[in-house]
Structure formats: structure tokens, C-alpha cells
C-alpha beads as a LAMMPS data file, in Angstrom:
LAMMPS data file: protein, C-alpha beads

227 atoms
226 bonds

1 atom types
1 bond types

-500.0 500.0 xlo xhi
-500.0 500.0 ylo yhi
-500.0 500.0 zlo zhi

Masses

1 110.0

Atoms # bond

1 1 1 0.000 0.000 0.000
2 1 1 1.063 3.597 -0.549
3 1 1 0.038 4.737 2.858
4 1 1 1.940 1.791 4.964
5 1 1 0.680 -1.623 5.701
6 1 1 -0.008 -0.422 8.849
7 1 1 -3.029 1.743 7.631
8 1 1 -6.486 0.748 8.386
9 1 1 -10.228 1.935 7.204
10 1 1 -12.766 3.982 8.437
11 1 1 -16.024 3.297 7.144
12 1 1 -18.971 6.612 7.555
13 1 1 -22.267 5.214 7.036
14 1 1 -24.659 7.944 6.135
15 1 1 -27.559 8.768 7.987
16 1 1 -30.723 7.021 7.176
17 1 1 -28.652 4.038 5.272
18 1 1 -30.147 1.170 7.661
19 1 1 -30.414 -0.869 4.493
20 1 1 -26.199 -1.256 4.725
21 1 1 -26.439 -3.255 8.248
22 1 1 -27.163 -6.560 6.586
23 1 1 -24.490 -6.165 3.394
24 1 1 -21.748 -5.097 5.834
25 1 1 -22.142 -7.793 8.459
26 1 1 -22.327 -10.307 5.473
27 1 1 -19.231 -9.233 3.817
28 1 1 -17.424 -9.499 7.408
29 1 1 -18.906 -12.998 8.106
30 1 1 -17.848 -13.885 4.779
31 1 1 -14.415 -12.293 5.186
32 1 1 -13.161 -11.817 8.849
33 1 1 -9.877 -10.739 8.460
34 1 1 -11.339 -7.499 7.134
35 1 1 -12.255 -6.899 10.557
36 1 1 -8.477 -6.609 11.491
37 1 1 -7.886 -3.459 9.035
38 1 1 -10.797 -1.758 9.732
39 1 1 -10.185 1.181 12.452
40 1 1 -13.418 2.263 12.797
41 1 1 -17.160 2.126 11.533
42 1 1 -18.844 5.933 12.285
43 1 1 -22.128 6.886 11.290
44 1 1 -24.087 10.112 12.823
45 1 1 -27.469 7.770 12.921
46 1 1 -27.176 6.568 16.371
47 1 1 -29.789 4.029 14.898
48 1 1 -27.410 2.751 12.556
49 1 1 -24.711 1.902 15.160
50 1 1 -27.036 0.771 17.308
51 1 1 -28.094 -2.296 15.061
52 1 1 -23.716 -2.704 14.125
53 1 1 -23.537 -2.658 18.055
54 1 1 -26.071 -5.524 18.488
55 1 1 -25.316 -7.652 15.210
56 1 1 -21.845 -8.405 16.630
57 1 1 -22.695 -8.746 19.854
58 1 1 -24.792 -11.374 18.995
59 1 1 -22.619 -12.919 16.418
60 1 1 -19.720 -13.046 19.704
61 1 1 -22.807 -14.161 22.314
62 1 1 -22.239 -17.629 23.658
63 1 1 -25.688 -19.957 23.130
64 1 1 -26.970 -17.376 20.263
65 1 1 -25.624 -19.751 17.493
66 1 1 -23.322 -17.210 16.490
67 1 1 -19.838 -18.524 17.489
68 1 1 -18.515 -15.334 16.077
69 1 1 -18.440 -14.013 12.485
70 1 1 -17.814 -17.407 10.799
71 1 1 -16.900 -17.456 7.553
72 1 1 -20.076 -18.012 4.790
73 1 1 -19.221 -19.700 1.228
74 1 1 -19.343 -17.587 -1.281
75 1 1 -22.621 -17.993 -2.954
76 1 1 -24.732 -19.314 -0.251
77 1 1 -27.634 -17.550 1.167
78 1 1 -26.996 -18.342 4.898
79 1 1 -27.712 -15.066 6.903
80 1 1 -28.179 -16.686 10.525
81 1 1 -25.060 -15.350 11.676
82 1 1 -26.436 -12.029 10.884
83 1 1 -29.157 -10.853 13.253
84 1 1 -30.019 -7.238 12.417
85 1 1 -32.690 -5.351 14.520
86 1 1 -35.624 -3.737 13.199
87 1 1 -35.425 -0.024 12.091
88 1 1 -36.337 2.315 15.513
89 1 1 -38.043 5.220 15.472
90 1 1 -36.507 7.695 18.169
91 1 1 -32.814 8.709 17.298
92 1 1 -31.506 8.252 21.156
93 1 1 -29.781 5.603 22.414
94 1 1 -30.974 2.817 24.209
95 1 1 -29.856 0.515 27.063
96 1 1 -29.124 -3.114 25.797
97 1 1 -27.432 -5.719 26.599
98 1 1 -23.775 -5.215 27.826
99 1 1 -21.504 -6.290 24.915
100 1 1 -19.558 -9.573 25.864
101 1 1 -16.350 -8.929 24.415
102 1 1 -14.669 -5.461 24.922
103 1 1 -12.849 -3.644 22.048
104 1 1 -8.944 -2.934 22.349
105 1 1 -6.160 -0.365 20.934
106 1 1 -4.879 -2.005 17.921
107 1 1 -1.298 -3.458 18.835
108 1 1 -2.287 -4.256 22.491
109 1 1 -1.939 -7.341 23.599
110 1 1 -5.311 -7.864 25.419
111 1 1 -7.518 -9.489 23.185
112 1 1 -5.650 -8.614 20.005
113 1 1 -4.155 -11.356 17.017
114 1 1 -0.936 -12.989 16.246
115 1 1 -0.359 -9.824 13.766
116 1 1 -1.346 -7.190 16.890
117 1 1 -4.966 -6.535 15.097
118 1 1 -8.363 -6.291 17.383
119 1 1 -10.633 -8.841 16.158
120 1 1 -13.851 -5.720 15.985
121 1 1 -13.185 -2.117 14.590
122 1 1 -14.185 0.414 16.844
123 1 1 -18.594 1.630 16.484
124 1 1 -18.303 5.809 16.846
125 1 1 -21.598 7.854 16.953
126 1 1 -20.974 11.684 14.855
127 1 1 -21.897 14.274 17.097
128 1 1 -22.323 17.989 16.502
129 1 1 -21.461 20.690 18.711
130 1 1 -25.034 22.401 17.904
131 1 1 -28.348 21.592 16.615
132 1 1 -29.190 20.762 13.106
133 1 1 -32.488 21.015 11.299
134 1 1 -31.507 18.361 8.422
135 1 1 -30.859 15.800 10.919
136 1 1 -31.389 14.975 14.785
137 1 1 -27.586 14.730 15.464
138 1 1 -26.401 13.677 18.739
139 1 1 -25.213 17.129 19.926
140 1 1 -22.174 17.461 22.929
141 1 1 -19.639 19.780 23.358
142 1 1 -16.535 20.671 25.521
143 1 1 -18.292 24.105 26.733
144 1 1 -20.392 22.713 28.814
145 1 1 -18.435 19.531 29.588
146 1 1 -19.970 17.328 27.173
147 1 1 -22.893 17.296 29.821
148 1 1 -25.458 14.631 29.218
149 1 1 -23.462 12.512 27.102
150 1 1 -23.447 9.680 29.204
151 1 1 -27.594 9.123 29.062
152 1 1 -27.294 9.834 25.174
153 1 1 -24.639 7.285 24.801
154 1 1 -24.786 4.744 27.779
155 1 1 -21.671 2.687 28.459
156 1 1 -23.582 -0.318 28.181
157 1 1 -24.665 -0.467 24.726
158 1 1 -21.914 -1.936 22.780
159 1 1 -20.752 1.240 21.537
160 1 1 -17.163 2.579 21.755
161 1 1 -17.335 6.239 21.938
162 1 1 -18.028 9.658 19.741
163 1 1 -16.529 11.255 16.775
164 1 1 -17.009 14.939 17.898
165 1 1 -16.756 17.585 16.222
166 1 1 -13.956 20.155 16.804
167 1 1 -13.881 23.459 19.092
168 1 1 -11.426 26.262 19.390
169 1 1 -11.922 25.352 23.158
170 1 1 -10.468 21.712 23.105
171 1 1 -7.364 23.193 23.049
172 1 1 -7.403 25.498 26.332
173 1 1 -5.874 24.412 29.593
174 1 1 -9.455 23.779 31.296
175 1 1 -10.949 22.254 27.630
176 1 1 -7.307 19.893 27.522
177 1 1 -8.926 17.971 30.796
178 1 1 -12.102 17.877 29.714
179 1 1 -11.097 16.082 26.655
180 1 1 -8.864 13.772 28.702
181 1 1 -11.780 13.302 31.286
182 1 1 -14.041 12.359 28.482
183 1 1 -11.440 9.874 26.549
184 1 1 -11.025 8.164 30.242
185 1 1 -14.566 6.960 29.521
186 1 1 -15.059 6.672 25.785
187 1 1 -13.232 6.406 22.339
188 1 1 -12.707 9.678 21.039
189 1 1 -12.245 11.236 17.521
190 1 1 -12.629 14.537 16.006
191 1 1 -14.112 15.901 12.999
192 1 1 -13.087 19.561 11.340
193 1 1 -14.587 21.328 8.460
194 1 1 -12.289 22.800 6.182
195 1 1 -11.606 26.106 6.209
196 1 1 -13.511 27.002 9.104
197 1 1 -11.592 24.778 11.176
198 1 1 -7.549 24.347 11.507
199 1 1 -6.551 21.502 9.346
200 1 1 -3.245 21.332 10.251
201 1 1 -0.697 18.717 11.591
202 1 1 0.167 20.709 14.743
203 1 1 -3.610 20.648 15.860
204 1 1 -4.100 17.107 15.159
205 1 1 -1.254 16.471 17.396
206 1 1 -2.289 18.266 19.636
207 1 1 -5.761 16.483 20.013
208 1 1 -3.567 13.399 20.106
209 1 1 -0.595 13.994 22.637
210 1 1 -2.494 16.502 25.037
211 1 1 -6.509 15.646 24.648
212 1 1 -6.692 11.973 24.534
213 1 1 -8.403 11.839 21.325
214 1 1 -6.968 8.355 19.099
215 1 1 -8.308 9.995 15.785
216 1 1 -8.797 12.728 14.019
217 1 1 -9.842 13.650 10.104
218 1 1 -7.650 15.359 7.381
219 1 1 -8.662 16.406 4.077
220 1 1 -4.672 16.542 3.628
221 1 1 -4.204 19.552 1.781
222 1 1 -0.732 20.872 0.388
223 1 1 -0.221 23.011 3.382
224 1 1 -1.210 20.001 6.016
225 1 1 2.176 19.354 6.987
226 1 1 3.892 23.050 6.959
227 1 1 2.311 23.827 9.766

Bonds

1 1 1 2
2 1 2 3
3 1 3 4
4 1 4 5
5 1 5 6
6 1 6 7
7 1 7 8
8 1 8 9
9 1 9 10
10 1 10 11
11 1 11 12
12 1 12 13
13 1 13 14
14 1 14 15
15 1 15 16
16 1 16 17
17 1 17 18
18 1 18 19
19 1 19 20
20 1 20 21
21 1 21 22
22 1 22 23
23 1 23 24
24 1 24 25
25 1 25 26
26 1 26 27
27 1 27 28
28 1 28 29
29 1 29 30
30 1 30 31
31 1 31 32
32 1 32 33
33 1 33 34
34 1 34 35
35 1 35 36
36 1 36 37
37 1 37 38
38 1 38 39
39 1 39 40
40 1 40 41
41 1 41 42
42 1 42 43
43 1 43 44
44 1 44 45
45 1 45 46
46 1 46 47
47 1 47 48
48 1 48 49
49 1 49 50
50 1 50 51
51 1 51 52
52 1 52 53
53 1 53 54
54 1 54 55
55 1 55 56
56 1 56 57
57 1 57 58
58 1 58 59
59 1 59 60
60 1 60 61
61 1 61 62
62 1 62 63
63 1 63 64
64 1 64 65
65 1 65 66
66 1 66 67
67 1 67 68
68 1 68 69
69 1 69 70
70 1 70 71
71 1 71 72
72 1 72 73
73 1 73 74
74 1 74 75
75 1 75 76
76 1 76 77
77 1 77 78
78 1 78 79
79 1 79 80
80 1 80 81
81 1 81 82
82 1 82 83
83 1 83 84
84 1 84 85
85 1 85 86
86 1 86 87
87 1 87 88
88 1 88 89
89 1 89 90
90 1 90 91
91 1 91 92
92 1 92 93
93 1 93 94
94 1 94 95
95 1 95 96
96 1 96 97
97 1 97 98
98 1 98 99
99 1 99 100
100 1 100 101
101 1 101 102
102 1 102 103
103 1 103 104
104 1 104 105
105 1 105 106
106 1 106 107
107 1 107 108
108 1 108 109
109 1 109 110
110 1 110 111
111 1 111 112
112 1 112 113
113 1 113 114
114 1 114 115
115 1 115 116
116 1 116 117
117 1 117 118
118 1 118 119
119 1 119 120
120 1 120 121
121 1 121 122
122 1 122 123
123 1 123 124
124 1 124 125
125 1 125 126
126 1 126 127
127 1 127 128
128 1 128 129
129 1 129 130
130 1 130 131
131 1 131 132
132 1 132 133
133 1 133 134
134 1 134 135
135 1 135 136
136 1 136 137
137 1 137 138
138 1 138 139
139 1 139 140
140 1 140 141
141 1 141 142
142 1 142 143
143 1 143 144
144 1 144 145
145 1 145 146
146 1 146 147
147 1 147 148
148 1 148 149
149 1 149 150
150 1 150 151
151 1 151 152
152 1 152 153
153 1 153 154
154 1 154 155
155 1 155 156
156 1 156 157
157 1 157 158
158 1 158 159
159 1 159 160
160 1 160 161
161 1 161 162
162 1 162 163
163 1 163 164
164 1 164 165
165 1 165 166
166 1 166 167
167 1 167 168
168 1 168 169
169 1 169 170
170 1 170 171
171 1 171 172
172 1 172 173
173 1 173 174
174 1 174 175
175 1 175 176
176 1 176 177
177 1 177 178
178 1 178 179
179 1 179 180
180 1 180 181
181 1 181 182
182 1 182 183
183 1 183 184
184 1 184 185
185 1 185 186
186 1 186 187
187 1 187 188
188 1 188 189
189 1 189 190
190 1 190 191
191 1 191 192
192 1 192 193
193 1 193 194
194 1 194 195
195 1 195 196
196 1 196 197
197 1 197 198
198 1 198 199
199 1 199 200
200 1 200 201
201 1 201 202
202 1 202 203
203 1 203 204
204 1 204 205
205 1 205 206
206 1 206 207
207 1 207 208
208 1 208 209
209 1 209 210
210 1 210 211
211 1 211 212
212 1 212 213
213 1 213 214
214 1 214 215
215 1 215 216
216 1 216 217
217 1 217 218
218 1 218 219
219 1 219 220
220 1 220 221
221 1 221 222
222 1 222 223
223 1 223 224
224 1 224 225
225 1 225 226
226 1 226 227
């Protein structure tokens, strides 16, 4: 690969796009080694990770039949691996059953491969710092301490943590242990739009070394790495 054999996907599932559950968790029962170089699955529909949440919980749950994401001959029209939950109709989180196998850093030991590779990606919910009228977002932000996170996204419900979006304020002394505070409980990224926001190297290290946050975006623009 260009990038490094190290690199890994992120998959964004667009809002609305229930319809991809099914197709996704088939091509992973059909091929689970793509679960090793996939980082992360995002989507801002809550719904949406909801149903990734419980489909490999399931497929991992002891006396479901599952016995993990087996892999399916190609050509064959067995789904049972593949439980998918109906479509909801409220966009908030809720309480289910506690996943049974925890997600780790890729390269840790716990849990990981013989190649250092976590056998699930990480499941991020989008969030918005404000209110949208196209779409019921999950909204949190570091000015008020990302209060009310923890009933949107309960630590329960098989989901890893938030993708939020980026503030001028992450990046002050008291915003700096708020981000840290919130990465002791949950998988963090970080989202910018370009140019509003500072797509630069130095920021995204920032996020990294002094926030706690294990991704951020890049468009990667020519003046990315003068910075």
C-alpha cells in the first residue's frame, strides 16, 4: 500500500442508510480478516450503530448460534449469523445488553491477534457541537463539559465512543482535561470542516498527545504538513 501496511479503514455510514447493516455484516462474516484493518465504523445515525452494536454482539454471544463471524461460502444464502434489529423510530440511544467482548487499541496485547490486530473495529456515533435542522444529530460539546453525554450514549450499549466535532476550546488548559476526562470513559475522535476549522498537523497532534483523542480527520491539503 502507498500509505503503509499499517493503515487501516474507516467506514462513515450515512444517515438514514439502515439498508447497509445486513451487506456489511455479510461481507465481514464472509471475510473476517477485514475486521483486522478496519479502524473504525462511524455513522451520525445513532440508529445505525445501534443495530452494528447488536449484530456483533450477537454474532460473539455464547448460546446465540453465532460462534462469532464465521466465515459463509461464497454464494450461499446463509444469513443466521447475521441478526439485524428492526429499524427504531426515536434517534436516542438505548440501554441493551452489555456487549460480551470489549474492544482494544490495535497493537495491544489484550484481546488482540498474532499480527497485533483487534478482532472488531471500533462503532463511533458523529456528534455535533449544535443543533441541526436536516438531521437529529447527537449534539455534545466541551463548553459545557460534554454534559449529558453519558444518558445519550450509555456505556452499556456496545458502543465505543463519539466522533465529535472540533472546538477552538479543546485546546485550552481547562478544555485539555475535559477532553482527557471524556477519553477516560469513551473512544474519542474529532471531525473539522475545512476552512472554518484548523486543518493542520500541529492541531491534530495536539488532540492526540495533550486531549486523549486516538483519531482525528484530514482532508490533507498541500499546506497540512507546513504547519
Amino acid at each position: 500500500m502507498a500509505i503503509g501496511e499499517h493503515a487501516k479503514l474507516v467506514i462513515e455510514i450515512k444517515p438514514g442508510n439502515s439498508e447497509i447493516v445486513e451487506p456489511l455484516m455479510m461481507l465481514f462474516s464472509r471475510h473476517p480478516a477485514l475486521l483486522c484493518r478496519v479502524a473504525v465504523i462511524m455513522s451520525f445515525d445513532s440508529y445505525v450503530m445501534q443495530d452494528i452494536a447488536d449484530s456483533l454482539t450477537v454474532a460473539n454471544m455464547p448460546g446465540t448460534g453465532g460462534g462469532g463471524l464465521g466465515v459463509i461460502g461464497e454464494g450461499t444464502q446463509d444469513t443466521s449469523r447475521l441478526p439485524v434489529s428492526g429499524t427504531r423510530t426515536s434517534h436516542q440511544l438505548r440501554r441493551t445488553r452489555a456487549r460480551p467482548i470489549q474492544s482494544v487499541s490495535y497493537g495491544a496485547d489484550n484481546g488482540s491477534d498474532g499480527d497485533g490486530c483487534s478482532p472488531n473495529p471500533k462503532l463511533l456515533v458523529l456528534t455535533a457541537f449544535a443543533e441541526s435542522d436536516d438531521f437529529p444529530y447527537l449534539t455534545t460539546s466541551v463548553k459545557n463539559d460534554f454534559e449529558g453525554l453519558s444518558d445519550k450514549l450509555p456505556m452499556d450499549n456496545g458502543i465505543d465512543g463519539v466522533y465529535i466535532e472540533y472546538e477552538p476550546e479543546m485546546l485550552q488548559p481547562e478544555g485539555k482535561v475535559k477532553m482527557l476526562r471524556l477519553a477516560e470513559s469513551y473512544s474519542v475522535g474529532v471531525w473539522m470542516l475545512k476552512p472554518r476549522d484548523p486543518d493542520v498537523l500541529s492541531i491534530a497532534k495536539t488532540l492526540v498527545d495533550e486531549c486523549g483523542v486516538s483519531y482525528v480527520n484530514t482532508d490533507f491539503h498541500r499546506d497540512f504538513f507546513s504547519s
